[in-house]
N, C-alpha and C positions, 0 to 999 in steps of 0.2 A: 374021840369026839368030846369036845365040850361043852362044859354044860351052861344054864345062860347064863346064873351066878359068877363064874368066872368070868366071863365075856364082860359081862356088867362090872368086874372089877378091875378089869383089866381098861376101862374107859375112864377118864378122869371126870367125865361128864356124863348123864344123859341127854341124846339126844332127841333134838325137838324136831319130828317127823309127821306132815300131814296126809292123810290118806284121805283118797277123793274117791268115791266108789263105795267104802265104807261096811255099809250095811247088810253084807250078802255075801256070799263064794269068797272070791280071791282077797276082796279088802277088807270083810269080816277077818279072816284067818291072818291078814298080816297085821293088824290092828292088835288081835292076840300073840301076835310072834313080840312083837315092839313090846306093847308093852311088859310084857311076860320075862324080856331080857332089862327091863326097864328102864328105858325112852319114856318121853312121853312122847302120847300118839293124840294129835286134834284128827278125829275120825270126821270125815265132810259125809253128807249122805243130802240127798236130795228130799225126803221125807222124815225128817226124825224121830216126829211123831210116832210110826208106824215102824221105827226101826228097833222091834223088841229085843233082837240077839245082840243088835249093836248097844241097850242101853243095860240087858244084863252084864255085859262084859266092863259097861262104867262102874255097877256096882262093885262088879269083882277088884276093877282096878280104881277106885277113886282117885286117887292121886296124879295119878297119871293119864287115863282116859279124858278127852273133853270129847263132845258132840257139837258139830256146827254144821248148820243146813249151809250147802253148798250145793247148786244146780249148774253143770256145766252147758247148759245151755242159756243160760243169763247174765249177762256181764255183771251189771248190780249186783248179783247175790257172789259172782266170783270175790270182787271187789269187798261186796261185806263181808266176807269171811274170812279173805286175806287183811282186812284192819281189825278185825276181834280176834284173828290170831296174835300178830302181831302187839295188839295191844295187851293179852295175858299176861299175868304174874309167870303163868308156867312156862310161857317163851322169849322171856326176856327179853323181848324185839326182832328175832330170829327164826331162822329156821334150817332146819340141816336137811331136811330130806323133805321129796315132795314125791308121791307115789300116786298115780294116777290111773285107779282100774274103771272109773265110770265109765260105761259106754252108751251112745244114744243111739236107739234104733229109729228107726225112718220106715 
């Protein structure tokens, strides 16, 4: 197995990955996987405020974690978080990967 070091050198770039769901179980954990292998990861989370595991994991990772409220239940907020991504120094207009664990109960 490899380790992320390698992995990460073995890429000529990090890649710029947004995770929508972010703050909790599965998108907290992939948030730490990315950036951990170092990606940068714009983590979307619908509350940010209140997203504590998701903003110690910014400290851990400053360089590469961003926070951006994202509600997939809003177009507007879709939309504004897809132009503050894209407008980032750290995404250079791009994006490689879009991961989408939010789910909306009814």
């Amino acid at each position: 197995m490899q380790s992320s070091t390698v992995l990460f050198a073995q890429n000529a770039r990090a890649k710029v990955c947004l995770v929508q769901g972010a703050s909790r179980g599965l998108g907290l954990a992939l948030t730490r996987e990315l950036a951990a292998r170092g990606d940068v990861v714009f983590a979307g989370c619908r509350s940010p405020h209140s997203a504590t595991a998701l903003h110690e994991l910014r400290e851990a990772f400053p360089r590469s974690v961003e926070v951006l409220r994202i509600d997939s239940t809003e177009p507007s907020s879709i939309a504004s978080a897809a132009a503050e991504l894209l407008a980032h120094p750290l995404a250079s207009g791009h994006l490689d990967l879009l991961l989408n664990t939010a789910g909306v109960l009814q």
